[in-house]
SETORZA-353952 format. One record per residue (C-alpha): residue number from 1; residue in one letter; x negated, y negated, z negated. Coordinates in Angstrom, 3 decimals. Layout:
N
> n	res	xx	yy	zz
> NUM	A	X	Y	Z
...
This chain:
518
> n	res	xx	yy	zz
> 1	X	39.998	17.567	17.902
> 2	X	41.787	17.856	14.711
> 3	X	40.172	21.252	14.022
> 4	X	36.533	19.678	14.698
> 5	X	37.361	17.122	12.423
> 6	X	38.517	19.662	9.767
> 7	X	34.560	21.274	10.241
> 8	X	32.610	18.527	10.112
> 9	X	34.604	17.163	6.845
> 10	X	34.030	21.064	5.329
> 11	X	30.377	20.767	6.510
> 12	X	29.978	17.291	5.021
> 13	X	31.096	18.096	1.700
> 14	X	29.180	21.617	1.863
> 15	X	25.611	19.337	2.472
> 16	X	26.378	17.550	-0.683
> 17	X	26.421	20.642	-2.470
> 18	X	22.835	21.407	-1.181
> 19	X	21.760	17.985	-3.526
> 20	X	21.824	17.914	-7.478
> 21	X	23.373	18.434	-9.650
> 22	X	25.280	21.317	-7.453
> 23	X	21.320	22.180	-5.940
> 24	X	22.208	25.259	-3.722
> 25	X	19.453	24.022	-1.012
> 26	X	20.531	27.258	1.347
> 27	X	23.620	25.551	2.475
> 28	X	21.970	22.907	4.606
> 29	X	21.627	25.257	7.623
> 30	X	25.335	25.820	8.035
> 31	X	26.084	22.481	7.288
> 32	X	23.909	20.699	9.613
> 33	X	25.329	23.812	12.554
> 34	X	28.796	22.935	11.351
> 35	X	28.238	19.362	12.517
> 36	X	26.650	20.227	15.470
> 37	X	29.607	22.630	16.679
> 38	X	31.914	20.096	15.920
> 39	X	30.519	17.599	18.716
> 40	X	28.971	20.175	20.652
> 41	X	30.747	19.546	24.434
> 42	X	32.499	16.002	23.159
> 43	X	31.776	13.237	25.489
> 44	X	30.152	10.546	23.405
> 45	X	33.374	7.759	23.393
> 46	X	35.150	10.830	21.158
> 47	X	31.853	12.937	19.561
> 48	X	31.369	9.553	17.073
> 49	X	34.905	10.468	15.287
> 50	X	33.861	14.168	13.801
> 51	X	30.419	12.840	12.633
> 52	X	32.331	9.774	11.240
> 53	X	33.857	12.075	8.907
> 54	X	31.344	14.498	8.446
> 55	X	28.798	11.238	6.871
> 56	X	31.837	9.777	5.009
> 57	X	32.543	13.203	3.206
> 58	X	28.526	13.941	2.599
> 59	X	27.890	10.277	1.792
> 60	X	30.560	9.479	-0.679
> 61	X	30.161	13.036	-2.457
> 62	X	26.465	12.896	-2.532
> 63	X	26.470	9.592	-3.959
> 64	X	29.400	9.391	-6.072
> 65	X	26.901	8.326	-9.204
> 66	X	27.123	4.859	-7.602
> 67	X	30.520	4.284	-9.460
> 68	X	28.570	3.702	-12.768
> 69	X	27.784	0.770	-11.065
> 70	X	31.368	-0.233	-10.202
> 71	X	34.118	1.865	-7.829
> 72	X	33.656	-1.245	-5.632
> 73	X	29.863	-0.887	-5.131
> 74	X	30.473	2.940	-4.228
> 75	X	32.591	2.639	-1.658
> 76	X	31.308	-0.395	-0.217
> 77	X	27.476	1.014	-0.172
> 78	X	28.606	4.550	0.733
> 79	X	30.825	2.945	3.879
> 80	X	27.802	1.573	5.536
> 81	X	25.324	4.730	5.150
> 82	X	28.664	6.701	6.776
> 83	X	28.545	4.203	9.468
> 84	X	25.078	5.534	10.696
> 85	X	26.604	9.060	11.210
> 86	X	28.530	6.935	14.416
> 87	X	25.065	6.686	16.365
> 88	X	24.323	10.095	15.583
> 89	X	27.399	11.582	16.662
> 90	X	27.116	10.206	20.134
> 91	X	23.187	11.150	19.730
> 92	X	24.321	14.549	19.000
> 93	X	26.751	14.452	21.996
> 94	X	23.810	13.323	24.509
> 95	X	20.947	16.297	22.882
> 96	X	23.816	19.217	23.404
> 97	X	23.729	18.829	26.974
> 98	X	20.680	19.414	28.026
> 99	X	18.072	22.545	27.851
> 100	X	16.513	23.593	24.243
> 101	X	18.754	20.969	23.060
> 102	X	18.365	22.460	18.994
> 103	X	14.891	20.304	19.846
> 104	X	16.433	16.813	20.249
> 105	X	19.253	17.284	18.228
> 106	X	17.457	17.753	15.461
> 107	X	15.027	14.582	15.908
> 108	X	18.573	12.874	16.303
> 109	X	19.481	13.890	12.720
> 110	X	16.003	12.831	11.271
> 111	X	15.497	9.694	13.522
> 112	X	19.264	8.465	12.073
> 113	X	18.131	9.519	8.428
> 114	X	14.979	7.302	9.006
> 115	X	17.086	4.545	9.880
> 116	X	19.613	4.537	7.014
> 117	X	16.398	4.948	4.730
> 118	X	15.099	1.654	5.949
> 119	X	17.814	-0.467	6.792
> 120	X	19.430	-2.674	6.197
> 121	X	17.188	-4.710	3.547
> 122	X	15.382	-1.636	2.047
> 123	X	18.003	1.282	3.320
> 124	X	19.338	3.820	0.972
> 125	X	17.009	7.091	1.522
> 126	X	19.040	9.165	-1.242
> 127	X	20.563	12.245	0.382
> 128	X	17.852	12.676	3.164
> 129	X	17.369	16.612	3.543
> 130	X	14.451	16.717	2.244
> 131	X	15.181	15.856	-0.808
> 132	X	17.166	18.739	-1.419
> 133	X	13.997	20.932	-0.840
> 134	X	12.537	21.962	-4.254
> 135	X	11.906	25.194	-4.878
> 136	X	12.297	26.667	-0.971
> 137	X	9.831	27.752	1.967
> 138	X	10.620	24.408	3.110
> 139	X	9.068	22.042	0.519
> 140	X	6.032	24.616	0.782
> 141	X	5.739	22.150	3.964
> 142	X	5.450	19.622	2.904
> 143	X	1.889	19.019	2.248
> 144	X	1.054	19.833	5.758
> 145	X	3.814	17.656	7.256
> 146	X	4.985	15.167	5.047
> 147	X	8.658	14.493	4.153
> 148	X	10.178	13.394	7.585
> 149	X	8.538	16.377	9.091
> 150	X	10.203	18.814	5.799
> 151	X	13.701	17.268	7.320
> 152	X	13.602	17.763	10.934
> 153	X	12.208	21.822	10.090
> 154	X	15.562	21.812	7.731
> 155	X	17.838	19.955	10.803
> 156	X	15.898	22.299	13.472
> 157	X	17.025	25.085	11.576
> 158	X	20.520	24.029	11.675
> 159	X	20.574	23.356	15.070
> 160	X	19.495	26.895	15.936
> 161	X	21.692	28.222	14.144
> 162	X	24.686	26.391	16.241
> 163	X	22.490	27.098	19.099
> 164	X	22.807	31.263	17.810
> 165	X	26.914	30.683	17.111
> 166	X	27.400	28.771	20.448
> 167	X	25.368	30.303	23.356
> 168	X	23.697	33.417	22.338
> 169	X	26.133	36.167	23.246
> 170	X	23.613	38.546	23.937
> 171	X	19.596	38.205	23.047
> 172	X	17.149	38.270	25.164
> 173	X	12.990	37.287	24.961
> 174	X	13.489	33.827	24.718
> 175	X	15.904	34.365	21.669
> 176	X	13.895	36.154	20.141
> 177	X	10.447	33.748	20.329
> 178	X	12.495	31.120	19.524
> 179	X	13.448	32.426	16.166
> 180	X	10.222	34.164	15.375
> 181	X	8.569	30.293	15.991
> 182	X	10.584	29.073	13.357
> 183	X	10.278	31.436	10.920
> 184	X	6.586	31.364	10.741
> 185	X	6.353	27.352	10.916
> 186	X	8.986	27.723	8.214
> 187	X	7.048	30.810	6.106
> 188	X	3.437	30.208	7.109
> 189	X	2.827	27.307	4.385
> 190	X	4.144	29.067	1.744
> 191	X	1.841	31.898	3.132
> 192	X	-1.578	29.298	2.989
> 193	X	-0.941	26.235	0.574
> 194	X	-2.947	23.351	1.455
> 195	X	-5.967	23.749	-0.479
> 196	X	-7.187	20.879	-3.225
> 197	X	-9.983	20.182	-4.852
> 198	X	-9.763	19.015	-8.648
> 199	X	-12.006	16.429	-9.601
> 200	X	-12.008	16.508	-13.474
> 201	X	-9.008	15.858	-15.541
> 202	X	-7.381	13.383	-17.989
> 203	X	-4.503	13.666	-20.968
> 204	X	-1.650	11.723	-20.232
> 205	X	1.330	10.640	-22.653
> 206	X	4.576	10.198	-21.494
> 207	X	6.607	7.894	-24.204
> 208	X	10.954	8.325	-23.359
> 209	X	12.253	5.615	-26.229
> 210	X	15.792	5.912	-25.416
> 211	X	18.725	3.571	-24.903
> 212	X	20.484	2.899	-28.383
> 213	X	24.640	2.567	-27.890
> 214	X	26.194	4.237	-24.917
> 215	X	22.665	4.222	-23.785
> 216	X	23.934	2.743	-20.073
> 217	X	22.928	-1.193	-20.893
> 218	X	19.470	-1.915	-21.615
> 219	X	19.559	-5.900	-21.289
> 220	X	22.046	-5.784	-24.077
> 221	X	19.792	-4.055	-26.469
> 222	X	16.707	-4.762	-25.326
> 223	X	14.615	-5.328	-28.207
> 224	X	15.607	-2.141	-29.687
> 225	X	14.227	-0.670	-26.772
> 226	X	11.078	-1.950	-26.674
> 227	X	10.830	-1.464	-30.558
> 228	X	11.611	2.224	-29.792
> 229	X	8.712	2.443	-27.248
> 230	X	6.207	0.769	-29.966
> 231	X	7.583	3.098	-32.608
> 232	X	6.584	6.050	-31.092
> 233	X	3.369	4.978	-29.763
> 234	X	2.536	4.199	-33.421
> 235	X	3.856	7.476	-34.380
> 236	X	1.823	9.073	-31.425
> 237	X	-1.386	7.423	-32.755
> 238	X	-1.220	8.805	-36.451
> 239	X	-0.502	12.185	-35.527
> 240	X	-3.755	11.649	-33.018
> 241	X	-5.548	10.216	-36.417
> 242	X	-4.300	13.322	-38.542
> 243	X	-5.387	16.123	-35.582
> 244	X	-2.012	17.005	-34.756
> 245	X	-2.046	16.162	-31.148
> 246	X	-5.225	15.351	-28.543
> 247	X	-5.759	11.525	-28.193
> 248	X	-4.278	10.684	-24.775
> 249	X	-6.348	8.872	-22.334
> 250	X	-3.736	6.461	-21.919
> 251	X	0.056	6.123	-22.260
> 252	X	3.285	5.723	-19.860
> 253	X	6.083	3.420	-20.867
> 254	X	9.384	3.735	-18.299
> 255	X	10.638	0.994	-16.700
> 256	X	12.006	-1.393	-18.579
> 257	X	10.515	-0.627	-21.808
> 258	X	10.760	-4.197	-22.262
> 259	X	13.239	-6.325	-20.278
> 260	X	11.683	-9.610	-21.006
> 261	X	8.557	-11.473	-19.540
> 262	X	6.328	-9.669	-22.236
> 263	X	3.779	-12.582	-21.632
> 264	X	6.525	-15.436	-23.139
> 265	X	8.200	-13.524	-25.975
> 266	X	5.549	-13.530	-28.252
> 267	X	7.464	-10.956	-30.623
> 268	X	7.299	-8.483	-27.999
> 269	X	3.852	-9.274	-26.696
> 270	X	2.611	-8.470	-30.377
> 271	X	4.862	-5.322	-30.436
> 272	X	3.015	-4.379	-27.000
> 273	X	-0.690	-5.432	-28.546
> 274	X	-0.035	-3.732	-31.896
> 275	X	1.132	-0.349	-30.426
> 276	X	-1.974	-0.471	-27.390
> 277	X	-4.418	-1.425	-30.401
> 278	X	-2.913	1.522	-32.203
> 279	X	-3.155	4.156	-29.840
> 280	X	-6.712	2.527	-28.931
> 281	X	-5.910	3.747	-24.973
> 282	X	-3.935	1.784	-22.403
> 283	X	-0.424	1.203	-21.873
> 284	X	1.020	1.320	-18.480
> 285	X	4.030	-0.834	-19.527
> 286	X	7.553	-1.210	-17.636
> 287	X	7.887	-4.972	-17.695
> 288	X	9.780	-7.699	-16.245
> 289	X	8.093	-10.820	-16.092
> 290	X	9.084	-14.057	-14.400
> 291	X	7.218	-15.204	-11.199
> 292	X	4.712	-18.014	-11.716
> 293	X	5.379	-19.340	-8.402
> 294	X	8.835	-19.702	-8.295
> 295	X	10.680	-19.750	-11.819
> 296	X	14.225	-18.663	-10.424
> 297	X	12.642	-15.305	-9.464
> 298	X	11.220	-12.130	-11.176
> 299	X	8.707	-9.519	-10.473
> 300	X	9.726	-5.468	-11.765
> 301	X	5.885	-4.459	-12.817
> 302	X	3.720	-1.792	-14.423
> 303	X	1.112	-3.714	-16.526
> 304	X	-1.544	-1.707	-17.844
> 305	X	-2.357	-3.099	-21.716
> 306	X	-5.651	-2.457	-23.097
> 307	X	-6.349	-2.489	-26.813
> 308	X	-8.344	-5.654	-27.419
> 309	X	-7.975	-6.729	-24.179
> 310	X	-4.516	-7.520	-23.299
> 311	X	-3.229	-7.257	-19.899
> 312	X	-5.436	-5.594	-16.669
> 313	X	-3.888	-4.575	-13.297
> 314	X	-0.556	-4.636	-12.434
> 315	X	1.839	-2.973	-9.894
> 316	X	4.999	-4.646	-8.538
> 317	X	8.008	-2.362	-7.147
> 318	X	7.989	-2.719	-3.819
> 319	X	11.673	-1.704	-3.103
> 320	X	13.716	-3.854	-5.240
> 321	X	17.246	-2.712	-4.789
> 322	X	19.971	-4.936	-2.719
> 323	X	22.920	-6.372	-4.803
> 324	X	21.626	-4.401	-7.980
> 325	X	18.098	-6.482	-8.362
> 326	X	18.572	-9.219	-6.171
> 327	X	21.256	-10.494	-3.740
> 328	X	20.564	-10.912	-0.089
> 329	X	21.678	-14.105	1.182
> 330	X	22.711	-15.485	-2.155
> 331	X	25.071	-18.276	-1.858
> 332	X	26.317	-17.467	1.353
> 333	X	30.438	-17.714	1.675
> 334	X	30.961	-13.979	2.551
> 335	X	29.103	-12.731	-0.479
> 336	X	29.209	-15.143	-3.382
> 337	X	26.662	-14.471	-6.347
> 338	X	29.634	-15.003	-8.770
> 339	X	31.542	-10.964	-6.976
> 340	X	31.989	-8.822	-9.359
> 341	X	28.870	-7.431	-11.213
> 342	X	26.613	-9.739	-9.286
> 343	X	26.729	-12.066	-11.841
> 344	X	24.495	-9.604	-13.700
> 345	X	21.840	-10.670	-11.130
> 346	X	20.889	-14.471	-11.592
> 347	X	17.566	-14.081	-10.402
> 348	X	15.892	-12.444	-7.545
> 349	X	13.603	-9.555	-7.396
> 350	X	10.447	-10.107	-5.150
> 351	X	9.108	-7.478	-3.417
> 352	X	5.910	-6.323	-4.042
> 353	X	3.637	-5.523	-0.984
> 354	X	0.173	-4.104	-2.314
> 355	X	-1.219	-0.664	-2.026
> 356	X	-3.866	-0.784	-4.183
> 357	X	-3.898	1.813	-6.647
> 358	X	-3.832	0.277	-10.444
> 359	X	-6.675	1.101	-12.573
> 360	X	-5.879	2.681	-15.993
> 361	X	-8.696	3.029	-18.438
> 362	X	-11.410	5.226	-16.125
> 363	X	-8.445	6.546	-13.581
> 364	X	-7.078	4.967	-10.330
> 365	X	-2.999	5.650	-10.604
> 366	X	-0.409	5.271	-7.951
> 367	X	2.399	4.246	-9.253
> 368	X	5.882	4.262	-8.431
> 369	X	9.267	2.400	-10.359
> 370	X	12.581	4.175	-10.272
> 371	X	13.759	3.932	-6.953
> 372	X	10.391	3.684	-5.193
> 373	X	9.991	7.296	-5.769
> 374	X	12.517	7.726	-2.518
> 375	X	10.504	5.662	-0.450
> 376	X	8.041	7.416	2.381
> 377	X	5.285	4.039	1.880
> 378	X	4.390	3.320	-1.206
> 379	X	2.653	6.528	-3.467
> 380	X	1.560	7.862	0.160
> 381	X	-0.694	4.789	0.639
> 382	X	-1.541	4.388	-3.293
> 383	X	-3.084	7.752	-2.855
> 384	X	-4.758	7.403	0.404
> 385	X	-6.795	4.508	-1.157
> 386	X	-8.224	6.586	-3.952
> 387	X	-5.242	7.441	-6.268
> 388	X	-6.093	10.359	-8.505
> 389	X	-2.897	10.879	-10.193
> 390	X	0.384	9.560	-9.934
> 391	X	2.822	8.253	-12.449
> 392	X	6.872	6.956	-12.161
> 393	X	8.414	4.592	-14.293
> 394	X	11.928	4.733	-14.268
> 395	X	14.914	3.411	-16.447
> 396	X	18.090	5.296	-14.662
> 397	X	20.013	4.190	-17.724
> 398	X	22.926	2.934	-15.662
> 399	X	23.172	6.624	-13.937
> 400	X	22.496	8.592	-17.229
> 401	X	25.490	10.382	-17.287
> 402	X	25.127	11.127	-13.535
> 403	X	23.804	13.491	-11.004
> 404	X	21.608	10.739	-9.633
> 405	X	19.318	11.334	-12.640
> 406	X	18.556	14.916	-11.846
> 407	X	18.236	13.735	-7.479
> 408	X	15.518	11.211	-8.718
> 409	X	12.782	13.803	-10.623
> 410	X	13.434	16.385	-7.670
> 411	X	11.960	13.403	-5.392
> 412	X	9.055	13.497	-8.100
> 413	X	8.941	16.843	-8.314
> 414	X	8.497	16.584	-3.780
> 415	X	6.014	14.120	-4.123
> 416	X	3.628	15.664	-6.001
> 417	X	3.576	17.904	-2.983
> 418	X	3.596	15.775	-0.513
> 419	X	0.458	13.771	-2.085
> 420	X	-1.175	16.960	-3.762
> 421	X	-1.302	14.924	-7.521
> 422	X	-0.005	15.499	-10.751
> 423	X	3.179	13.599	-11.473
> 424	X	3.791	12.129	-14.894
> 425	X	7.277	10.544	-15.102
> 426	X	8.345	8.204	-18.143
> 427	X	12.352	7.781	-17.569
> 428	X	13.573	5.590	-20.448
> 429	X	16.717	7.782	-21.794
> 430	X	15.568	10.615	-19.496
> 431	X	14.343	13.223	-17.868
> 432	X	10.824	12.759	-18.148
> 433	X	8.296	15.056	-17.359
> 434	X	5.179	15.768	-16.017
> 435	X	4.532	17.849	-12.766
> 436	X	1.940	20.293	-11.080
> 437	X	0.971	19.306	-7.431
> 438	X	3.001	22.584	-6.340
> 439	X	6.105	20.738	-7.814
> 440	X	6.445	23.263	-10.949
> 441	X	7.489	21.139	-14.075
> 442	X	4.890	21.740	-16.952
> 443	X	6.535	19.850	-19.474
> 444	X	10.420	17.881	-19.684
> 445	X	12.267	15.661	-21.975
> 446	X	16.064	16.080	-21.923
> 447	X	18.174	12.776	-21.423
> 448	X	19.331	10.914	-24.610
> 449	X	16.341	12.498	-26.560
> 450	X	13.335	10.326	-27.923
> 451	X	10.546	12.411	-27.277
> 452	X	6.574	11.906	-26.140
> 453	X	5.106	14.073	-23.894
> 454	X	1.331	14.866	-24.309
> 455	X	0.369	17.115	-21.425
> 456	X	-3.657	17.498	-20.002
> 457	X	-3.329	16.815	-16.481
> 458	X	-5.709	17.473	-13.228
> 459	X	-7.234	14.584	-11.044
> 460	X	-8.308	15.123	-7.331
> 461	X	-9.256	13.090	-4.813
> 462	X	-7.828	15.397	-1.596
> 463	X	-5.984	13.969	0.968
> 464	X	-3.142	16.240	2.399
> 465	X	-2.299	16.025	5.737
> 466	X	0.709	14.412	4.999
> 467	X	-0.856	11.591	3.232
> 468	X	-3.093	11.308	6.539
> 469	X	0.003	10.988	8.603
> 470	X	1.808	8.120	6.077
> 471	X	4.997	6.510	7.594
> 472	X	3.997	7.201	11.553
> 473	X	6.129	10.707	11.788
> 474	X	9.136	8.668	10.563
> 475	X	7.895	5.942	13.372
> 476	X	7.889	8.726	15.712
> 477	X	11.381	10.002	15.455
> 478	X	12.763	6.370	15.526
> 479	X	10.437	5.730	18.678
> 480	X	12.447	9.180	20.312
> 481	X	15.493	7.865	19.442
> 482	X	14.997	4.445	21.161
> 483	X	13.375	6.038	24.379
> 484	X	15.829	9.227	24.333
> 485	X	18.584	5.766	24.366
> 486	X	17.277	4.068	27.431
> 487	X	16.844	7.604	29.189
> 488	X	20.437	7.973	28.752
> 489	X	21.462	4.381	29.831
> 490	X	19.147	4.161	32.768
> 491	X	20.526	7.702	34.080
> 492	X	24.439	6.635	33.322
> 493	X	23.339	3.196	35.503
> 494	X	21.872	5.357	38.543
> 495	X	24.697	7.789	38.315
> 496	X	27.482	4.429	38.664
> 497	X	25.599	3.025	41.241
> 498	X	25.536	5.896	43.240
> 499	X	29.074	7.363	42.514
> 500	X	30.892	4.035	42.199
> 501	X	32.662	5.704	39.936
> 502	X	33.777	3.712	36.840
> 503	X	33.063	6.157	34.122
> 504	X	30.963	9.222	35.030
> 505	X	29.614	11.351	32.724
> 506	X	26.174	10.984	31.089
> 507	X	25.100	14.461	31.483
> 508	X	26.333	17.391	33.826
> 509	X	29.899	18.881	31.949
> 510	X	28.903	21.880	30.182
> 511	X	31.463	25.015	30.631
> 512	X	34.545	24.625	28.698
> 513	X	34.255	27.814	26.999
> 514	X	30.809	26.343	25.470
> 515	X	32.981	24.126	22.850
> 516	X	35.308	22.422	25.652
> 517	X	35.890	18.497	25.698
> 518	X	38.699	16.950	23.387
């Protein structure tokens, strides 16, 4: 036991290193086989303790960013995602012991990883292994099979490779097929890329205003933001005026571009007007306004401004985040709003729930703020109702100096696969950028930079198969996990019954030399 241990820790910490800012994707194979091998033959009372520590050395390394937010909030957050890796361990211990068990183990490790992303509140889907994807035969996937489906060909890989170290001593025809079927469900995308079909195009700018200070606290200087955003629209429109650069057909402000209800500070409402009237194009603007129904609440929106017009459609992020933009339960005894940082948070976030795309100017955009991007939901069924491009607002100021920066825009980077539309990101101290539907970046502004991206991007109207399939293959491998469960219990119950014996095994005992028990 203590040398299983020792693996899964090792493979833990080597499946952070497949995320940014490390980014060596290769290394999820032998990590997901390392954790694997060390349950592999482990009843499931003692297979829960290796993948304990395997999820507590990925999670906390993975997400060690969270400690701009406070060392508290880190380990806290990071001790419930490890707690998932529990369920998966004895999952894991269950799908070893039975035939062409790489199959199951592998929905195991995506139907967890679906979980964690959901739940509790909104989940934490950061560090799922698809996200760690960019730039390999496996994102080439993605279009066909959508993000859940990118993670269980990564986990499926890893699990025949444990299967390779474990069992195959010598190969035979079965082997063989097994390993050719991966390689060309792995290889064949990159082989025929979805095809799409570009329906005209449009300019996009991209304004990144930056954060003036330390560049991590926005509230505290927010009207230096927002005058930073105006600024360089202003700027944007006179070099438009003198020929310098093409007149955008409209422009993206990041999230939080103005931290104020933008419709009761009249200074920066007039900031907003002047800079939209300016530019003469709209302004998809990162606001936060108050809610009309309920005053002790607020709404995160994109509002697109129109020059003469004022305000037109607005989106509302659907996944505000727990404890950061509102607090579950507020007032309760075990988590008073007055803890720590939480303070920070006297009103709650409301959720938004439509997926409508927003019209800007003549285009219908799906958009996305900050840490929607992770989210399977939300730009999948924007762009199955007509979304020709997408765009991401994002502020990340908090996490500037971190890795989680760099995790974020590969998401963006995935989903312009996964939805087959150009990406335009506006980050508000960085990175923005602006992204083919094959994931290449076009165009980037470092972090800490003021900058305005002008790029020409495509429009298309083609629905990938993963848009087609949405959220249901992540309903799938949740739906295998539940009935894979009540196999197990209602064959433990028969085998009791019928052996009176007070703790038989689940499955038959593999051979010892095939792992061995603890």
């Amino acid at each position: 036991m203590p040398l299983r241990c020792l693996l899964a820790v090792v493979g833990g910490l080597v499946l952070a290193a497949a995320f940014e800012p490390v980014g060596h994707s290769w290394v999820m194979p032998p990590a997901v086989a390392a954790l694997v091998i060390s349950v592999r033959g482990l009843r499931p009372r003692h297979a829960w303790l290796p993948s304990l520590l395997f999820g507590i050395a990925f999670i906390y390394a993975v997400m060690v960013w969270m400690r701009a937010v406070g060392t508290d909030a880190w380990l806290a957050m990071c001790a419930m995602e490890s707690a998932f890796f529990v369920p998966l361990g004895i999952g894991l211990s269950w799908s070893t012991r039975v035939r062409a068990w790489p199959v199951p183990a592998a929905l195991w490790w995506v139907g967890i990883e679906t979980l964690r992303s959901g739940f509790p509140f909104s989940g934490m889907p950061f560090g799922r292994l698809v996200f760690a994807t960019a730039d390999t035969p496996w994102a080439d996937a993605i279009p066909w099979i959508g993000m859940t489906g990118a993670s269980l060909l990564v986990a499926l890989t890893g699990t025949v490779l444990a299967w390779l170290l474990l069992e195959v001593r010598s190969p035979t025809r079965t082997t063989y097929a097994a390993l050719a079927g991966l390689a060309v469900v792995t290889l064949a995308p990159a082989l025929a890329p979805y095809p799409l079909e570009r329906t005209g195009s449009a300019t996009v700018a991209a304004v990144q205003g930056d954060v003036p200070g330390t560049g991590l606290n926005v509230p505290a200087v927010h009207r230096e933001v927002t005058a930073n955003h105006v600024r360089l629209t202003r700027d944007l429109a006179t070099e438009v005026a003198a020929g310098e650069r093409p007149r955008p057909d409209f422009v993206v402000w990041p999230e939080n571009s103005t931290a104020v209800d933008p419709f009761l500070d009249t200074a920066i409402n007039a900031g907003i007007v002047a800079a939209s009237d300016a530019i003469g194009v709209p302004i998809l603007v990162g606001g936060t306004n108050s809610n009309p129904l309920d005053d002790t609440q607020v709404l995160n929106q994109g509002i697109v401004y129109q020059p003469g017009l004022g305000s037109g459609d607005r989106y509302t992020k659907r996944n505000p985040v727990p404890y950061g933009e509102y607090i579950p339960f507020r007032g309760s005894s075990w988590m008073p709003s007055t803890y720590g940082r939480l303070t920070e948070v006297p009103r709650d976030m409301v959720r938004g729930t439509s997926l409508e795309p927003i019209r800007v100017g003549e285009h219908l955009v799906a958009d996305a703020i900050c840490f929607d991007v992770a989210y399977d939901d939300g730009l999948v069924g924007q762009v199955a109702r007509g979304a020709e491009l997408v765009t991401v607002q994002t502020s990340n100021a908090m996490f500037s100096r971190t890795g989680q920066v760099a995790q974020q825009f590969e998401i963006s980077r995935l989903r312009a696969l996964e939805t087959g539309r150009w990406v335009v990101v506006a980050a508000i101290n960085g990175v923005s950028g602006v992204v083919r539907p094959d994931g290449t970046v076009v165009a980037s502004a470092p972090a800490r930079t003021q900058e305005v991206l002008v790029e020409t991007v495509g429009l298309s109207t083609t629905t990938t198969p993963a848009v087609r399939l949405g959220v249901w293959p992540a309903r799938l491998a949740l739906l295998f996990l539940v009935l894979h469960t009540a196999a197990v219990v209602v064959t433990y119950r028969r085998r009791r019954s019928g052996s009176g014996n007070d703790d038989p095994p689940l499955h038959p005992v593999e051979p010892l030399e095939r792992g061995g028990p603890a």
